[in-house]
C-alpha positions as a printed Julia matrix, in Angstrom:
253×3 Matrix{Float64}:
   0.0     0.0    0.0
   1.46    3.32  -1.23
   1.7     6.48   1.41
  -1.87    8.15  -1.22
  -3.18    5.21  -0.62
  -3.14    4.57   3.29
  -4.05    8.38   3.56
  -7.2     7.73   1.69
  -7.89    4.75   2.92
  -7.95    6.2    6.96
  -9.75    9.36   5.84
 -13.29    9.6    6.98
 -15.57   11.8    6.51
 -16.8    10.69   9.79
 -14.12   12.47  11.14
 -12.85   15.54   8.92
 -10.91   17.29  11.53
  -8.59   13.47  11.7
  -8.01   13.46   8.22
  -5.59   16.29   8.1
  -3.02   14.12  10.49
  -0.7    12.2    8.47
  -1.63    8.49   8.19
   1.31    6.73   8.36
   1.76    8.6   11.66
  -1.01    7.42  12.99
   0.14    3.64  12.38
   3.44    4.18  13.8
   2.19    5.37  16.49
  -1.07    3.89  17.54
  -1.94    1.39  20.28
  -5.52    0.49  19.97
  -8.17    1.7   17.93
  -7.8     4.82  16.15
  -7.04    7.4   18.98
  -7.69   10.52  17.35
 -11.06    9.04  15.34
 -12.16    8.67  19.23
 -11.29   12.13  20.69
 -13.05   13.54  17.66
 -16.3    11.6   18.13
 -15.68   12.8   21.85
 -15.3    16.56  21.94
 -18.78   16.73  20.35
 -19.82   16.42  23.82
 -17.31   18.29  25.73
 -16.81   22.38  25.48
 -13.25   22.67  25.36
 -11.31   26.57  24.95
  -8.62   27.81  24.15
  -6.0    28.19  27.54
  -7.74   25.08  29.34
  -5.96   23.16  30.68
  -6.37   19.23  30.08
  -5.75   15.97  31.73
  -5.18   13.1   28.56
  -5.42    9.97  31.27
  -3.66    6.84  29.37
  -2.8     8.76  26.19
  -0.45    6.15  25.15
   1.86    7.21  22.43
   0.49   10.9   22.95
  -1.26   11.13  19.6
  -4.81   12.7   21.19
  -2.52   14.94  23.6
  -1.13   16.29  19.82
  -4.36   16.8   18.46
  -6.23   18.52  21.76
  -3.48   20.91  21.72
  -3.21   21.64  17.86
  -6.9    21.73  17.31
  -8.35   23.59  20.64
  -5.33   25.66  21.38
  -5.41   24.07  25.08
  -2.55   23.1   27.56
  -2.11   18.82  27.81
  -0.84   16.71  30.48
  -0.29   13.87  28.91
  -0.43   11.08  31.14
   0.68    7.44  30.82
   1.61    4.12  33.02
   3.56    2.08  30.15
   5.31    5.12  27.97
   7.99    6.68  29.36
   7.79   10.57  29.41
  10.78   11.39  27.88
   9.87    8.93  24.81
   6.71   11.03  24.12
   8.82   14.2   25.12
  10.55   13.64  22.18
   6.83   13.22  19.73
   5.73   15.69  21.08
   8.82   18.14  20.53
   8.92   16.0   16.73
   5.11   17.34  16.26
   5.9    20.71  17.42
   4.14   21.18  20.89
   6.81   20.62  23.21
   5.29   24.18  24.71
   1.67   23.15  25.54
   1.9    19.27  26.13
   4.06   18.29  28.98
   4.44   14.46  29.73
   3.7    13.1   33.01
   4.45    9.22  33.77
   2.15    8.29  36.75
  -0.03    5.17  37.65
  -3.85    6.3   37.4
  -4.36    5.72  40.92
  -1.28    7.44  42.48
  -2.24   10.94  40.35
   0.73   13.7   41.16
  -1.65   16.62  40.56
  -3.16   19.35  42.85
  -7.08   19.54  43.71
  -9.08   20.93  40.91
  -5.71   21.67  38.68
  -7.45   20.58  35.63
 -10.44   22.41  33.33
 -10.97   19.44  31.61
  -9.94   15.36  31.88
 -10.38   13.14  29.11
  -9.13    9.33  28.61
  -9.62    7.36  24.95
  -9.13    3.29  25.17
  -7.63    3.09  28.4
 -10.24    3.71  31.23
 -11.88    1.03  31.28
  -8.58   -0.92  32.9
  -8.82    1.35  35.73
 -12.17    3.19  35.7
 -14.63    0.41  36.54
 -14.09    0.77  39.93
 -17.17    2.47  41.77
 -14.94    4.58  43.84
 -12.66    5.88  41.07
 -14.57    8.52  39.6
 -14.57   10.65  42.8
 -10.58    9.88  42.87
  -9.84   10.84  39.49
 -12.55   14.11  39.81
 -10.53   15.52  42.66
  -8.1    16.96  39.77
 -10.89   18.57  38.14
 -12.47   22.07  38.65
 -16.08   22.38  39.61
 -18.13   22.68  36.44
 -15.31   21.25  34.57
 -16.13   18.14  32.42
 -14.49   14.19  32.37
 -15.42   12.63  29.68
 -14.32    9.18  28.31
 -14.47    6.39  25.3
 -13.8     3.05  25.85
 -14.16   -0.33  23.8
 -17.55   -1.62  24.94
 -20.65   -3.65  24.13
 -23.86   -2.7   22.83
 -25.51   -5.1   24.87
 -23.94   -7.11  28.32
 -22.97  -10.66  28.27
 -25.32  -13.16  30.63
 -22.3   -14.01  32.19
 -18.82  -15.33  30.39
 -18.27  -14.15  26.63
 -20.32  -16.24  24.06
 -18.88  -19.25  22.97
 -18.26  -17.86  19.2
 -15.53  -14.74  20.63
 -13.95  -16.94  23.8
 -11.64  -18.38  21.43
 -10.34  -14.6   21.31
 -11.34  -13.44  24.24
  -9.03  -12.34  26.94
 -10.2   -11.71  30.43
  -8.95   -8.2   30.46
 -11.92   -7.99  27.82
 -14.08   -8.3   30.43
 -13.91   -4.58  31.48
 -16.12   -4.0   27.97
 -19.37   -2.7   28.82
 -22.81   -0.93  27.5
 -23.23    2.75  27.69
 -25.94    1.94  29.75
 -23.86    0.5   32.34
 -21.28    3.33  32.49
 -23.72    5.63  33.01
 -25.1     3.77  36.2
 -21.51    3.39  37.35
 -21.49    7.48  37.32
 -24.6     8.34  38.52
 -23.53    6.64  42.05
 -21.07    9.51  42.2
 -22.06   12.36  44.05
 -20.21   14.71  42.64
 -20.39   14.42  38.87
 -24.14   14.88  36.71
 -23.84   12.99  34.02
 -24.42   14.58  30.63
 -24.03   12.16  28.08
 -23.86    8.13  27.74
 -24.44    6.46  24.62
 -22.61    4.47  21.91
 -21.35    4.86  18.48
 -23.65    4.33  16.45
 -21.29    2.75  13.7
 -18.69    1.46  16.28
 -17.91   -1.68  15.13
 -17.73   -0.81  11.47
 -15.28    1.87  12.18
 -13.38   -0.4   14.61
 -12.94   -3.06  12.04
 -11.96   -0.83   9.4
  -8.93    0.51  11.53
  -7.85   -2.62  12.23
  -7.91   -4.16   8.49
  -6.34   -1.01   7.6
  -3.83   -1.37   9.91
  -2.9    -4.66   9.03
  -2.88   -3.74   5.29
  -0.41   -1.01   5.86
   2.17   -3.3    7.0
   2.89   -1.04  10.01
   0.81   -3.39  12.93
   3.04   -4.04  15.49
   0.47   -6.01  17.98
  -1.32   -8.62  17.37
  -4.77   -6.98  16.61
  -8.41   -7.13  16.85
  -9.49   -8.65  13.59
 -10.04  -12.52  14.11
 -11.88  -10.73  17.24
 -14.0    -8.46  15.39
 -14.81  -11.05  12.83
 -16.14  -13.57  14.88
 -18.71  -11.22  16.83
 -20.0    -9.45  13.0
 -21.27   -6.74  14.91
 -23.34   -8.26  17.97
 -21.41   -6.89  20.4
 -18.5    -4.89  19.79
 -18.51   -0.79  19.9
 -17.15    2.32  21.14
 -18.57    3.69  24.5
 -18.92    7.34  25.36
 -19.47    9.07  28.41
 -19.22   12.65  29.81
 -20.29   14.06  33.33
 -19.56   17.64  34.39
 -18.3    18.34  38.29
 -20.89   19.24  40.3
 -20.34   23.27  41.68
 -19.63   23.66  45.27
């Protein structure tokens, strides 16, 4: 596959604002599904401005953290457990906002960050290996100004298993998986918090199909470097699989 090609082939005009970022980039440099793809479909529901400042929890490879900063003219703290700082130091100095993305390499439940430091938090594909936790929503929201908003997409399902993974995806199914859930059930997880209203919960509506198409045009670029989703994503044809979003705003004192 030519460079033309894998640029038009990871342009959609689902997400116009993506498109302008250089594919082969995004290849070298993803770690799940399409990170800025999700952040797009996310800041329809979140009010971001220019001089905010931002918490990116589990930005990986830093690739969101580039685009929050590029696109909404905001301050990132790019935070990750498995990249070290100083490897997405040098990205981010490579893509030019080594002034307005700083990275920060912290476990997501010992947070170095002062009470109500952030305007905004946002994580893509990574809280739902630390999130599900009833009690970690207040944690997390301590960073967070009142009236500021948290918002999150995750892998999830669009409807919950009875109990263990159907028969057809356990062959591919690893019990880390198991942190996959509706938007339904996010939204109940939230709505225990007291000091968070939750403003949005739902699912995309074209998840899996955009999911799949990442992944087989990953693979087809020649630039995977994990194993993948596909034989996954084949297998369930669209029962389950999707992308989750949720956004709550802190309650004012």
């Amino acid at each position: 596959m030519t460079k033309n090609e894998l640029q038009s082939n990871m342009t959609m005009r689902q997400f116009p604002m993506s498109a302008k970022y250089d594919a082969q980039w995004l290849c070298q440099n993803e770690m799940g599904p399409c990170a800025l793809w999700l952040c797009e479909w996310l800041m329809e529901k979140m009010e971001l401005k220019t001089g905010m400042r931002v918490l990116d929890m589990g930005c990986g490879k830093g690739m969101s953290s580039v685009f929050l900063a590029k696109e909404y003219g905001v301050t990132v703290v790019a935070n990750d457990l498995w990249i070290p700082a100083t490897d997405n130091w040098v990205r981010f100095s490579a893509s030019g906002v080594d002034n307005c993305v700083i990275p920060i390499h912290a476990e997501a439940h010992s947070l170095p960050y002062a009470n109500e430091y952030f305007d905004a938090i946002i994580s893509l594909d990574s809280y739902q290996y630390y999130g599900t936790d009833a009690l970690y929503l207040d944690y997390i929201t301590r960073f967070l100004k009142p009236g500021g908003q948290i918002g999150i997409v995750v892998p999830g399902l669009a409807k919950e298993f009875n109990a263990f993974a159907p028969e057809h995806l356990q062959p591919y199914w690893d019990w880390s998986m198991y942190s996959f859930h509706t938007s339904e059930w996010w939204q109940r997880l939230w709505q225990f918090s007291a000091s968070i209203n939750v403003e949005c919960s739902d699912s995309m509506p074209n998840g899996f199909d955009v999911w799949q198409h990442w992944e087989t045009s990953l693979k087809e670029s020649g630039l995977m470097k994990r194993s993948g989703d596909i034989e996954l994503l084949a297998a369930d044809k669209g029962e389950y699989l999707t992308f989750c979003r949720t956004v709550g705003r802190k309650v004012k004192k």
